[in-house]
Backbone as CSV, one residue per row, in Angstrom:
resi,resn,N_x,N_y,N_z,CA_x,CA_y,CA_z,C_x,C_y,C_z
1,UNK,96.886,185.649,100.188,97.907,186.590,99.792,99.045,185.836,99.118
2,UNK,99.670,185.828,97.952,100.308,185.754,97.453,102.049,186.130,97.654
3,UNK,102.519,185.214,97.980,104.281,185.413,98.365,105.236,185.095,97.528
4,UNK,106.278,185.652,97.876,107.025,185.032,96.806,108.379,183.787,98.067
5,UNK,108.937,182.915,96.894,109.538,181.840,97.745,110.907,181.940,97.176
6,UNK,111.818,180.907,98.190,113.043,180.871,97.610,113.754,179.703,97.794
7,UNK,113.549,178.177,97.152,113.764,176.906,97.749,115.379,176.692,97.281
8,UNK,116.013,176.212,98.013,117.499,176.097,97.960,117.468,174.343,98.579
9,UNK,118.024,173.456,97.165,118.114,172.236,96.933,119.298,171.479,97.345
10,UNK,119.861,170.590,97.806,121.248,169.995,97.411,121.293,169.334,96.634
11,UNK,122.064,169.861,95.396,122.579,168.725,94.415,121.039,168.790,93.159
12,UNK,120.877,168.007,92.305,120.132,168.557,91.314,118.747,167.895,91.508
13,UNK,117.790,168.290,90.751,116.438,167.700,91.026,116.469,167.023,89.778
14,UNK,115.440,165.735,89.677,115.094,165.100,88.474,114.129,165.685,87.250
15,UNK,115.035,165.479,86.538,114.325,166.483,84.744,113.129,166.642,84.807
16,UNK,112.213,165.386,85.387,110.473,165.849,85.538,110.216,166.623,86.371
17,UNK,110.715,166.694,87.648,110.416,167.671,88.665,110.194,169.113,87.756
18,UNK,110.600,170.068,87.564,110.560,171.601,87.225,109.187,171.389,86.353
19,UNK,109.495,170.302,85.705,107.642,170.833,84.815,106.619,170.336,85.597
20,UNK,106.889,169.700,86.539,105.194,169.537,87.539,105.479,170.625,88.483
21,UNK,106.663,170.818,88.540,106.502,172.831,89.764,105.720,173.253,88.832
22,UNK,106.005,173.638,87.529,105.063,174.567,86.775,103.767,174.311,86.411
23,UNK,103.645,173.180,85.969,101.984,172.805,86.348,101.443,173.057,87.355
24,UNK,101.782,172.611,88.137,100.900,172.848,89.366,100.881,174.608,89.870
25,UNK,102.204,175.086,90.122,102.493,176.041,90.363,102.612,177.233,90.076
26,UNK,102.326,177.345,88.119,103.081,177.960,88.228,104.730,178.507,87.373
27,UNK,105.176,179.575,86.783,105.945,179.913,86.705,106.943,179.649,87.803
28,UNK,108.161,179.542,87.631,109.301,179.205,88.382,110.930,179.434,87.672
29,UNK,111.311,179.963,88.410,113.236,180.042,87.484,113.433,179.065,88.925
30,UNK,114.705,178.661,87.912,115.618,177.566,87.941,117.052,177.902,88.115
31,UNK,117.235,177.782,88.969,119.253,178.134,88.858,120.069,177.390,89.920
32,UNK,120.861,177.998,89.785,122.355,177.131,90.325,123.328,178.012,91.074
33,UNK,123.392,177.338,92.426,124.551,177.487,93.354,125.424,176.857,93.390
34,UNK,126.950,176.723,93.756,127.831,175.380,94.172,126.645,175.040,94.886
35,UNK,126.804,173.708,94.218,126.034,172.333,95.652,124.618,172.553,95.064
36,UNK,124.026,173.451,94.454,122.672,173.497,94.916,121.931,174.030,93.905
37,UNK,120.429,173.461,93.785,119.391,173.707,93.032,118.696,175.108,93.445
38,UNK,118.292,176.121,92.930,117.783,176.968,93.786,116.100,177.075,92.696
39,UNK,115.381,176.998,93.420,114.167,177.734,93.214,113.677,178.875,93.503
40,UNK,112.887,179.248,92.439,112.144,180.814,92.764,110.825,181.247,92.291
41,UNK,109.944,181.522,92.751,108.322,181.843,92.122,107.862,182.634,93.353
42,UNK,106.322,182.127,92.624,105.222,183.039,93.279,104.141,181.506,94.206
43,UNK,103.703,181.873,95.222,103.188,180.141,95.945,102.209,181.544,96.421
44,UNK,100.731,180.832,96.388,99.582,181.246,97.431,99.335,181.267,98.777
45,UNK,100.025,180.394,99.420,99.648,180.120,100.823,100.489,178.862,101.283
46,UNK,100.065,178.730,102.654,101.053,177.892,103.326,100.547,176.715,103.032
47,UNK,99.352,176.321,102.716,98.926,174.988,101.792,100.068,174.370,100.838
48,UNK,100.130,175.371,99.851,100.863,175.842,98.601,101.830,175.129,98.972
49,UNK,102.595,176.142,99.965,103.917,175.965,100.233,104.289,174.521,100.127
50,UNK,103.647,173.954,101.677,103.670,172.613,101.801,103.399,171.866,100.802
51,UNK,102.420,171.406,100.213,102.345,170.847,98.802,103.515,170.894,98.018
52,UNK,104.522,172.286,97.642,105.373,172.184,96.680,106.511,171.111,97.716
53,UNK,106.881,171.861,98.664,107.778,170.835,99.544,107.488,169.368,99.499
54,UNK,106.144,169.028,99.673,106.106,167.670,99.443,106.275,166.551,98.060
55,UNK,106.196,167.773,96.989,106.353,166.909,95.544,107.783,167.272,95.648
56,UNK,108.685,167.961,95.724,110.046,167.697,96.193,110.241,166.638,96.885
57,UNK,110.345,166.998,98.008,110.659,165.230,98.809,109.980,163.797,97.813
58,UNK,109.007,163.823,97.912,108.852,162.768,96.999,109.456,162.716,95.674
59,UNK,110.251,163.152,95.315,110.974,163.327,94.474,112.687,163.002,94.458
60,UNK,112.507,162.866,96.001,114.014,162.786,96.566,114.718,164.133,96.423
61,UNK,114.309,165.403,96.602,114.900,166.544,96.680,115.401,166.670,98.024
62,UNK,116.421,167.275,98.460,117.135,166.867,99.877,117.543,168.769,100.211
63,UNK,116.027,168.930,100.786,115.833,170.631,101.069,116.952,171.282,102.308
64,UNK,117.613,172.468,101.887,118.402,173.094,102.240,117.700,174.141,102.974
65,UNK,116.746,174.919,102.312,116.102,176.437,103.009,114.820,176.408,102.013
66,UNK,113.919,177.167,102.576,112.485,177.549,102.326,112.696,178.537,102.859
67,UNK,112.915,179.928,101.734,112.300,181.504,102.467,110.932,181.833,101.673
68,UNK,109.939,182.248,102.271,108.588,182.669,101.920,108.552,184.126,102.236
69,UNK,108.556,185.280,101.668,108.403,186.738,101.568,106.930,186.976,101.073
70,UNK,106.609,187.794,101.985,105.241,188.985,101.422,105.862,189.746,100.392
């Protein structure tokens, strides 16, 4: 089943990051809070999920919130 997500970053991600979210992932918007990177798409499963979280961190992304909605 297909969810939609809502990743909330501190501070900015590196210029390559957003185009390997979309490779791999996927469509994705991109925006901005004070303080914070926010992500938004569509992720398959909790595989998914994890996977995107982990090319973040390896990335040095310094995660704030992960909401996952049906």
């Amino acid at each position: 089943m297909v969810s939609r997500y809502h990743l909330a970053l501190r501070g900015p991600l590196p210029r390559s990051v957003p185009e390997l979210i979309r490779a791999r992932f996927g469509d994705v918007t991109i925006g901005s809070a004070p303080g914070l990177t926010v992500l938004e798409g569509l992720i398959a499963d909790q595989a998914a999920a994890r996977a995107l979280l982990n090319l973040v961190w390896d990335a040095g992304g310094d995660v704030r919130l992960l909401r996952i909605t049906a």
